[in-house]
N, C-alpha and C positions, 0 to 999 in steps of 0.2 A: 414721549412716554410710551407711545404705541410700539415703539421697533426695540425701546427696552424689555416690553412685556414678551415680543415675536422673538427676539433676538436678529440675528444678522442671515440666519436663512442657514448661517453653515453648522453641517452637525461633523463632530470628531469621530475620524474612524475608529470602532471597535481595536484596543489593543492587541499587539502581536504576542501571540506566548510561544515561550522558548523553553524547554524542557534542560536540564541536566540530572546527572545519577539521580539524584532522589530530589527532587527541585525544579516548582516552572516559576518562571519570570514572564511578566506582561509588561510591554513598554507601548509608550505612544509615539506617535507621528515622529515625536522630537529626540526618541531616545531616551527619554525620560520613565522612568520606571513608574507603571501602573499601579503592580500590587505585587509579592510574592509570596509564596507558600514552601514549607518544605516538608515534606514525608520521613517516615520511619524506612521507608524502603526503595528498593530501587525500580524508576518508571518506565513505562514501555511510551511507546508516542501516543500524543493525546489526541481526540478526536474533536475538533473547533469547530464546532457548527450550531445555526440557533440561536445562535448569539451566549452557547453555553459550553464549556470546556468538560468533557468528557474522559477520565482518570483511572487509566490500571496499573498493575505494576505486578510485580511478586507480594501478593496478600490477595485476600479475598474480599478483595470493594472494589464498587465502583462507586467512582463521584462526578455529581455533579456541581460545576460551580459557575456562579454568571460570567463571563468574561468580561465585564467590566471592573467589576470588582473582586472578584478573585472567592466574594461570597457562596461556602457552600449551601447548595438546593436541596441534595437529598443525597440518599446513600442507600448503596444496595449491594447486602454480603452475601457469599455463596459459601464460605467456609474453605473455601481454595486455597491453594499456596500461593497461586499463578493464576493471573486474569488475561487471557490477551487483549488487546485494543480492539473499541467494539466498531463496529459500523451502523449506519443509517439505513435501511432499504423500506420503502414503503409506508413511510412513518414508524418503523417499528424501530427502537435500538435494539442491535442484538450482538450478543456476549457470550463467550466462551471461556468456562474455565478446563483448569487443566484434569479435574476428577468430576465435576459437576454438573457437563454436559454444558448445551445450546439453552439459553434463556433469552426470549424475546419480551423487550421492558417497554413502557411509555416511556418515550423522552421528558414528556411535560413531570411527570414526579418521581420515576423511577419505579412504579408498579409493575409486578411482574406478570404477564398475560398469558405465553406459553412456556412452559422447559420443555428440552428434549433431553434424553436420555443417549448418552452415546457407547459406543460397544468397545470402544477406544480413544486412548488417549490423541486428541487434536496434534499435529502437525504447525500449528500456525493456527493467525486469529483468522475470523470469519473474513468472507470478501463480498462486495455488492457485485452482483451479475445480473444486469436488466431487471427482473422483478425477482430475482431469486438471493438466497445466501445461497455460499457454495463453502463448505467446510472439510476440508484433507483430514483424514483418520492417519496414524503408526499403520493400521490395519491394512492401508496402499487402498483404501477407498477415497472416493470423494463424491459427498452430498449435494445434492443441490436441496433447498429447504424453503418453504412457501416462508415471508415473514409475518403474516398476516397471522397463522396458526400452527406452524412450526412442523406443519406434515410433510414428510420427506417426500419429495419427487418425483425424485430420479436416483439411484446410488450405481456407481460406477467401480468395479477394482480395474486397479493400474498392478502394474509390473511393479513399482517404487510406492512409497507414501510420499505422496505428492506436496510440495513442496514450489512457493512464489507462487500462487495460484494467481490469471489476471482473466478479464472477461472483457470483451465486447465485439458489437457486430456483428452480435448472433455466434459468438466463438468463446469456447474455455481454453486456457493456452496454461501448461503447468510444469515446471522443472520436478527432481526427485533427487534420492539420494543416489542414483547412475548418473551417467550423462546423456538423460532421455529427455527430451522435447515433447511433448504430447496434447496434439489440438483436441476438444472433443466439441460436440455439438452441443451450444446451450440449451435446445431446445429439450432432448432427450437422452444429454450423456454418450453417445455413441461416439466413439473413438472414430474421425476423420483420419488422421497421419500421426507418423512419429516419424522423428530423427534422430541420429545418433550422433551427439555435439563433442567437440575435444578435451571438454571437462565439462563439471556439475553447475547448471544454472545458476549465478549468485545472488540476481536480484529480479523482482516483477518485471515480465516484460513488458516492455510498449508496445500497443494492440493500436494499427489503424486497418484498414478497410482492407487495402493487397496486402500491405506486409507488417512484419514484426518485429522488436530489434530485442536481442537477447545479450547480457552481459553476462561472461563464463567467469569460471573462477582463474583462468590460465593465468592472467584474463587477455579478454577479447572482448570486440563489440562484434556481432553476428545480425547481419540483415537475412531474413525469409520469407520468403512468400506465406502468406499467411492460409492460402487457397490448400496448397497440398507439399509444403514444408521441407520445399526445396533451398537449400542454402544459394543467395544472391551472390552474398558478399562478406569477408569475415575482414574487420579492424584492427590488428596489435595496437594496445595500448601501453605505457609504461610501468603504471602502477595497478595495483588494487581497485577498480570502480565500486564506490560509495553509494551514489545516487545518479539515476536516470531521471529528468525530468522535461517535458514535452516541450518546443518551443512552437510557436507560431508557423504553419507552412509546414515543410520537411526538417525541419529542428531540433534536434535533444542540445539538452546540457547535461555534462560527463563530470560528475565530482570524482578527483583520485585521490589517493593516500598520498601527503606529503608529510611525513612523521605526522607528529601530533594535530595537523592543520590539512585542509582541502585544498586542492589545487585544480580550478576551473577549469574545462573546455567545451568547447562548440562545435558538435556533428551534424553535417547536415544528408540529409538523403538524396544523391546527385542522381538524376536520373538518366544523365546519358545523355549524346550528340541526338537529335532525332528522335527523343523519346524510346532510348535506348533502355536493355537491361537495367535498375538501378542500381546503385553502389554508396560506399560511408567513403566519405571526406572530411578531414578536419577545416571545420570554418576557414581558420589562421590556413599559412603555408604550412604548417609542421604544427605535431601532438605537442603538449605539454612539457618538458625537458624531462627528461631520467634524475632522479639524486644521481649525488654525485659519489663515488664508491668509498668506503671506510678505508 
């Protein structure tokens, strides 16, 4: 009776949610569908944290809903067209719409704490950078923002409105609409290096401690010293790169356009005979194949 009332000790993980046009899906362990939901409009990526699914799109709400159940918590309008995907920094959710500025909300009910007022329209949604937001203006600014009370920092102009904004290790690293590379200082905004890449950055780059990997639109994958934004090492890849995601060690996984579907790879960061220069190698002997021509 006793290990009926305890149960068996095993708890079910949190479902997985999967977004489409205007529709997320939660499924468990088995595949088996959670809960799902579907909108009026079309969704940007949701933010899964807290054990609570976090919900923007083109309209002006944000929702929150439990991830187990798909039940919404609360809701918070701005009167936007356009919300982008919020982030978490400090306890604070914080949200950008496309006319209505920075709003930093409680997680737990959706109460709103700070707005900011912005001088221009956002480039992209917020980013976590150590204890800061860092938010890209049209205007070719980018903020850095306390989350605690929404008092701007630092504000930086750029040559471009900045664009893939990514941070860590004491570093902001951000593409634009040239084909400019631009590290700056988390601490105080101050532009360390740029480079001048073979085309427009196409996705957030991967920031470790030396160096950085950047995906161009040509495309390409591009290794840099992250110190002072010397190019290492540059990849041809076949297709369109999708997604960059970190693996264990010296590891990305490289999603490409394969028509309508992904087509996987595995880069690793080889560092050379002797702790040489480092360089990009395809895990396999050979990148992913080419389609085959119409």
């Amino acid at each position: 009776m006793l290990l009926l009332l305890l149960g068996t000790g095993v708890v079910a993980a949190a479902p997985e949610v999967r977004r489409s046009a205007d529709r997320l899906v939660a499924t468990g362990n088995s595949g088996e569908v959670a809960w799902t939901r579907t909108f009026g409009y079309r969704l940007f990526r949701p933010l899964v944290t807290l054990n609570r699914v976090f919900v923007t799109g083109v309209a002006g709400s944000l929702l929150a809903l439990d991830r187990d159940s798909g039940r919404r918590l609360w809701r918070f309008e701005t009167g936007d067209d356009w919300l982008y995907p919020p982030v978490l920094v400090g306890g604070r959710l914080v949200v950008v719409g496309r006319s209505s500025g920075l709003h930093g909300l409680s997680p737990a009910d959706g109460r709103e704490v700070w707005h900011l007022a912005l001088p221009q329209e956002p480039t992209e949604g917020p980013v976590a950078g150590g204890d800061k937001v860092l938010q890209g203006l049209f205007s070719g600014d980018l903020l850095a923002v306390s989350p605690a009370s929404g008092a701007v920092i630092w504000q930086t102009r750029l040559g471009s409105p900045p664009l893939h904004v990514a941070a860590a290790h004491g570093r902001v690293v951000t593409g634009g609409y040239d084909a400019m590379l631009r590290a700056l200082s988390l601490e105080d905004g101050r532009l360390s290096w740029r480079v001048t890449l073979p085309a427009r950055v196409a996705l957030r780059p991967l920031l470790r401690k030396a160096h950085l990997v950047v995906a161009t639109e040509r495309p390409s994958l591009m290794l840099i010293d992250s110190r002072n934004g010397r190019v290492l090492d540059r990849l041809s890849v076949p297709r369109e790169v999708l997604a960059l995601e970190t693996l264990k060690g010296d590891g990305m996984v490289v999603a490409l356009r394969a028509g309508k579907k992904q087509q996987i790879g595995r880069v690793l960061v080889d560092r050379g005979p002797q702790g040489g220069q480092p360089g990009l190698r395809w895990r396999d002997s050979a990148p992913p194949q080419k389609e085959d021509s119409q």
